[in-house]
C-alpha positions as CSV (number, residue, x, y, z in Angstrom):
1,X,1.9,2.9,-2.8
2,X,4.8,4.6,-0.8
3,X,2.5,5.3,2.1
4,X,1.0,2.6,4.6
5,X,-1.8,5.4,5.5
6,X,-3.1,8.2,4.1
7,X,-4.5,11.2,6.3
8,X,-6.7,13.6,4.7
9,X,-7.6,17.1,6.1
10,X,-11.3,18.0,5.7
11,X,-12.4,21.4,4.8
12,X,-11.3,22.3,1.4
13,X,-9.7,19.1,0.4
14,X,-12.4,16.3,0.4
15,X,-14.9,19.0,1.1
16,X,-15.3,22.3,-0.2
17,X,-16.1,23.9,2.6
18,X,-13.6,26.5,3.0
19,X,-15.2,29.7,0.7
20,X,-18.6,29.0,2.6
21,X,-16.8,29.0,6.7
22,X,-14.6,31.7,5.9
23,X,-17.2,33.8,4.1
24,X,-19.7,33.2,7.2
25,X,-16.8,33.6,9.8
26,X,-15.6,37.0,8.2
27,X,-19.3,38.4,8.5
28,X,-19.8,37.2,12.0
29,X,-16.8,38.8,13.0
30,X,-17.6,42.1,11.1
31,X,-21.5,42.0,12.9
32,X,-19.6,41.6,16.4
33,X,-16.9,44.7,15.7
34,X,-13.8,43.3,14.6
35,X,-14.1,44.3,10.8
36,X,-12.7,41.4,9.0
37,X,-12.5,40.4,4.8
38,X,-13.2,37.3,3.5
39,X,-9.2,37.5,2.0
40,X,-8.5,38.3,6.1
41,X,-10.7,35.1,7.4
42,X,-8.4,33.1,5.0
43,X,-5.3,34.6,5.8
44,X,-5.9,33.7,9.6
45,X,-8.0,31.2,10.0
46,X,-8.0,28.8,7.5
47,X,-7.6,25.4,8.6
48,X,-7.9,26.6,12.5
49,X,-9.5,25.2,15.3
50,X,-12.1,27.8,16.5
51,X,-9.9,28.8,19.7
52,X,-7.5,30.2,17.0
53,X,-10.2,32.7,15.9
54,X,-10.9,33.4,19.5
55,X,-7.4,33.7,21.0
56,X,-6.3,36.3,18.3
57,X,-9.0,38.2,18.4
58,X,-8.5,38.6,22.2
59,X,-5.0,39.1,21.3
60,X,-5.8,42.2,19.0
61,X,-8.6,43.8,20.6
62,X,-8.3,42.9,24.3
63,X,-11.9,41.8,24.3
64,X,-13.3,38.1,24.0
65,X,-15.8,36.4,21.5
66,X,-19.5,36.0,23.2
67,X,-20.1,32.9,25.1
68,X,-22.5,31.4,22.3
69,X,-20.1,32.9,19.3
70,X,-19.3,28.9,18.4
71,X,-22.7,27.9,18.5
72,X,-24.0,30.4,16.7
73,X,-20.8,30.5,14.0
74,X,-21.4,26.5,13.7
75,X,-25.3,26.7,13.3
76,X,-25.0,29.5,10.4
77,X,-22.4,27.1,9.1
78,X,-24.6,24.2,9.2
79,X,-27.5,25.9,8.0
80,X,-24.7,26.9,4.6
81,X,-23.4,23.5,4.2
82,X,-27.4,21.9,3.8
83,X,-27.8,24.4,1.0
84,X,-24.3,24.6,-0.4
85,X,-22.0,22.0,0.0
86,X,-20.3,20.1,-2.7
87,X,-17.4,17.5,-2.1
88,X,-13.9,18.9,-3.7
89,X,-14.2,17.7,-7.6
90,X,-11.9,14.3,-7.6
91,X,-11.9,13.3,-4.0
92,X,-13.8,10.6,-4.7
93,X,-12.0,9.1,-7.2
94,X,-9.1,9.3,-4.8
95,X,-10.8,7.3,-2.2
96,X,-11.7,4.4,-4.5
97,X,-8.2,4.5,-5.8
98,X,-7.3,3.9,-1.9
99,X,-10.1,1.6,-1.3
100,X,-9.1,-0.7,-4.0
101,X,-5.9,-1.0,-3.5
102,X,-6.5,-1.5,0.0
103,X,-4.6,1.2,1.5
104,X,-5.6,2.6,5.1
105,X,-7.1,6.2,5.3
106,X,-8.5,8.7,7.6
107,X,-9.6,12.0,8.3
108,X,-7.8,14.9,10.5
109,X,-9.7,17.7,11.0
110,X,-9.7,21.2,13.1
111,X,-13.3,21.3,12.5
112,X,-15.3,19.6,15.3
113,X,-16.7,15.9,14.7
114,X,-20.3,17.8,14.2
115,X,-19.1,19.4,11.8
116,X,-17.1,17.2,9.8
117,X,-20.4,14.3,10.0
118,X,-23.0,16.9,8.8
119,X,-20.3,17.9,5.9
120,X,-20.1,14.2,4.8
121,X,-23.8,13.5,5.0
122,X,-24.4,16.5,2.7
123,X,-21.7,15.2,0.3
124,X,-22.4,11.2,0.3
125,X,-18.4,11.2,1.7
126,X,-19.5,9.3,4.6
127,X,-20.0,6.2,3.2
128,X,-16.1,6.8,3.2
129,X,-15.6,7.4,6.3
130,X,-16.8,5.3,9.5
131,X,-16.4,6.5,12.9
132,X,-13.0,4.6,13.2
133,X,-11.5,6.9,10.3
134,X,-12.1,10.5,11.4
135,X,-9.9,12.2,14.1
136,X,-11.1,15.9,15.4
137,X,-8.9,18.8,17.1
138,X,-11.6,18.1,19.9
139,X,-9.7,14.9,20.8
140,X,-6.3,16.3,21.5
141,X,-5.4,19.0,23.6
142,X,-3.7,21.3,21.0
143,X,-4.6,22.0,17.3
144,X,-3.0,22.4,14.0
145,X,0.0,23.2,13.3
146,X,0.8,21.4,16.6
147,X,1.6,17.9,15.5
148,X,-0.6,16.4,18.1
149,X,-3.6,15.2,16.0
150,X,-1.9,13.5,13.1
151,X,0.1,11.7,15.5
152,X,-3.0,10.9,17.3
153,X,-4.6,10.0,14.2
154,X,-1.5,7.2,12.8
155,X,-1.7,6.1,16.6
156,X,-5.2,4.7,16.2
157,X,-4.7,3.9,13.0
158,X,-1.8,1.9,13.9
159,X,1.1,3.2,11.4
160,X,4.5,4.8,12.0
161,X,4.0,8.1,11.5
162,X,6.9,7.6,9.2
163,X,4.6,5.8,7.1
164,X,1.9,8.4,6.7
165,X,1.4,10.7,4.1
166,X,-1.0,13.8,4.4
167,X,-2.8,15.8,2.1
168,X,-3.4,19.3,3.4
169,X,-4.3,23.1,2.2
170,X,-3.7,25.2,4.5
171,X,0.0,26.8,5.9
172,X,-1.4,25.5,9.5
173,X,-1.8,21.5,8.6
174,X,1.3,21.8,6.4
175,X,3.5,22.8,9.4
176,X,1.7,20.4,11.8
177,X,2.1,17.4,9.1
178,X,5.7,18.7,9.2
179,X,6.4,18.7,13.0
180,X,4.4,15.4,13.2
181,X,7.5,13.9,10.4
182,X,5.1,12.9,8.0
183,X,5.1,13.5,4.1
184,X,2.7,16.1,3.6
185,X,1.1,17.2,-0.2
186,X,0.0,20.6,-0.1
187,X,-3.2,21.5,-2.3
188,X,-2.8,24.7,-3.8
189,X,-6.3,25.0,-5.2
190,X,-7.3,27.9,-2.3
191,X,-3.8,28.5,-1.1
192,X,-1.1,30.2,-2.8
193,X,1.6,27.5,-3.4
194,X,4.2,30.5,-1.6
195,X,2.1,29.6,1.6
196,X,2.5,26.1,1.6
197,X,6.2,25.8,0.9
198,X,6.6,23.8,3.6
199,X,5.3,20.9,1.6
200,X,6.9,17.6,0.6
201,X,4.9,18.1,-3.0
202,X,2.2,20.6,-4.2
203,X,-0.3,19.8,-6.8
204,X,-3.8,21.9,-8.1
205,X,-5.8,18.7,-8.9
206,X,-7.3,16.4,-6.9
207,X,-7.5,14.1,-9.7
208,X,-3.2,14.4,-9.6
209,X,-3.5,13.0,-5.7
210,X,-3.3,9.3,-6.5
211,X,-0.4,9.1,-8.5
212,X,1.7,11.4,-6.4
213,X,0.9,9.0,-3.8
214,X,2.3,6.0,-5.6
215,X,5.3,7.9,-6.3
């Protein structure tokens, strides 16, 4: 394995999460005024802390999100992921590749840590993934694509950033694993692979992930 740790972004990579959020997010937004597709949700605010979605829509409309727009946004979301939910086909087997040859990984997610636990209950990921191995954008003070939480992440984890390689989806996480001076394998299932040129490799299959890794 070429990498002491691996660092995994959630939603659409060991989850698949993203056509659910983006669907729910480009409705909410539509109900509140600010007419947006689910191809515009994507676009914008895919792999995004939810002060992105706020922030540019105050930056294109001059007028804020409601007070209770998260909770509201995360409890539809919830609500979505109890009926819908599905972990991204071949995760798994990447984790027990990891697993068994003993090689350190964690989680790095914009979503909140809410919302990445009720995503891994759902999808039996989190007997994967203790409290130890999952790092939120609520625990650093800027988001993706600032490099701030992967860095955070191979802190606590204990490797050189050097060391770490990252599997990511969206242009957002591809630029932050960039800045942060980490390998970064960009998963073009949902992305076009224009948008994630950026990346150290791409690949379309999870089930590709583990050799890639090993180089």
């Amino acid at each position: 394995m070429r990498y002491d740790l691996v660092i995994f972004d959630n939603d659409g990579v060991l989850v698949d999460s993203e056509p659910i959020s983006n669907r729910l997010l480009a409705g909410y937004l539509t109900e509140l005024g600010h007419p947006t597709s689910y191809e515009d949700s994507l676009r914008d605010y895919m792999g995004a802390a939810l002060h992105r979605v706020h922030d540019l829509v105050l930056e294109r409309t001059g007028r804020s999100l409601p007070v209770e727009f998260d909770d509201v946004f995360h409890g539809r979301v919830f609500a979505a992921f109890e009926r819908e939910l599905e972990p991204v086909p071949g995760a798994v087997g990447v984790l027990e590749k990891l697993a068994a040859d003993g090689v350190a990984y964690c989680v790095a997610s914009s979503g909140s840590h809410e919302r990445i636990r009720v995503g891994h209950r759902k999808t039996g990921l989190d007997r994967w993934f203790d409290d130890g191995r999952i790092f939120s954008s609520q625990d650093v003070g800027r988001g993706k694509p600032a490099p701030d939480l992967f860095l955070h992440a191979a802190e606590r984890m204990g490797v050189a950033p050097e060391r770490c390689g990252v599997v990511e989806d969206s242009p957002l996480g591809v630029r932050a694993a960039v800045a942060a001076g980490m390998d970064v394998y960009g998963f073009t299932a949902m992305t076009p692979s224009d948008r994630l040129a950026g990346a150290t490799q791409l690949f379309g299959d999870m089930g590709e992930l583990a050799d890639l890794l090993h180089g």
